[in-house]
C-alpha angles and dihedrals in degrees: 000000000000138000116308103227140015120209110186128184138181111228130244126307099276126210095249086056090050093044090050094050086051094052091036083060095045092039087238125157108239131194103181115220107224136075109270086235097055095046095133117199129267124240086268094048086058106057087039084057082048092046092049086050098063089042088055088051103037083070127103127285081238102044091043113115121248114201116013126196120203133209097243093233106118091239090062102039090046089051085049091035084056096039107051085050093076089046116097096205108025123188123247106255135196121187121230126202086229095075103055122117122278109283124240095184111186072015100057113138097356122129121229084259092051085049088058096043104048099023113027083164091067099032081062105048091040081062099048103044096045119251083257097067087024110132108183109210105277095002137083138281117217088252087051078053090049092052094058095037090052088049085051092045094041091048084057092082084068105033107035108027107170094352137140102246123216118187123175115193141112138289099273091057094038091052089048097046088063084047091054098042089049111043138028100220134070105183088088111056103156095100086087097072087068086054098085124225116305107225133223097281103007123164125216123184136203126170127183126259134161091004090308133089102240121199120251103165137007129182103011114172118227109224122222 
């Protein structure tokens, strides 16, 4: 059967996400100095975390998730660590690998400015290829994405059947979950380009009908 009902969100807003909008609004190259895995949030990372806490428990009773399940990077398991802490009944929650954010591999952490500067190769053939298709050397196209979020969702059946589902990671996983839950094929990723950005501490919703879980929200912002 499944679980009932998916609730996604995006976490805090993280200090690499702060520092590129800052470079993106000077023009600067950035090369940010911390392992993708370790970025912690900023202050306002964090009351957006609290604020997402008392969405997530302003729901009812009916609506409330049951069992949640975090991306390991730090960014993703302090927005859930805040969160949960403004919840009077929160769920239990595991992390899974399978939920961390797309990996850049020889481009983690580096802003489109940075790309040009250090690797014009790959500037180039990201370019060329489409960001969709875009594999950067040791890290992750969206459809290699694809392939991990679809084993989580599909491992669901077994460890979530007729539960409220609760998942906190970041925008890459929460774009290619509706991917997954909406078409059969990854060889094509380019749909998510009509998605729209999924904001620090966004909420999407799916809830299941007529055997599918069906979307009824995606990229809510929760508002401080």
């Amino acid at each position: 059967m499944g679980p009932t009902s998916i609730i996604a969100v995006r976490h805090g807003e993280s200090a690499s996400n702060a520092a590129f909008a800052e470079a993106a609004r000077r023009g600067e190259p950035l090369a940010f100095p911390r392992p993708d895995a370790e970025v912690p949030l900023t202050d306002l990372g964090r009351a957006q975390a609290a604020a997402l806490g008392r969405r997530l428990d302003a729901l009812p009773p009916r609506r409330r998730p049951e069992i949640a399940w975090t991306s390991p990077y730090r960014r993703a398991r302090e927005t859930w660590g805040i969160a949960k802490g403004f919840m009077s009944e929160p769920p239990p929650t595991r992390e899974d690998e399978r939920l961390i954010d797309r990996v850049m591999g020889e481009l983690t952490l580096l802003n489109a400015e940075a790309v040009r500067e250090r690797h014009p190769a790959e500037a180039r053939k990201r370019a060329e290829v489409g960001e969709w298709a875009y594999r950067p050397p040791g890290g992750e196209s969206f459809g290699d994405v694809a392939a991990r979020v679809r084993s989580f969702v599909a491992d669901l059946d077994q460890a979530a059947p007729g539960l409220r589902v609760l998942i906190v990671a970041h925008d890459a996983v929460v774009a290619v979950l509706r991917h997954v839950l909406e078409h059969d094929d990854d060889g094509d990723m380019s749909c998510l380009a009509g998605y729209g950005p999924v904001a620090n501490a966004s909420v999407s919703t799916w809830e299941r009908r007529d055997g599918r879980l069906r979307l009824v929200e995606f990229g809510t912002a929760t508002e401080l």
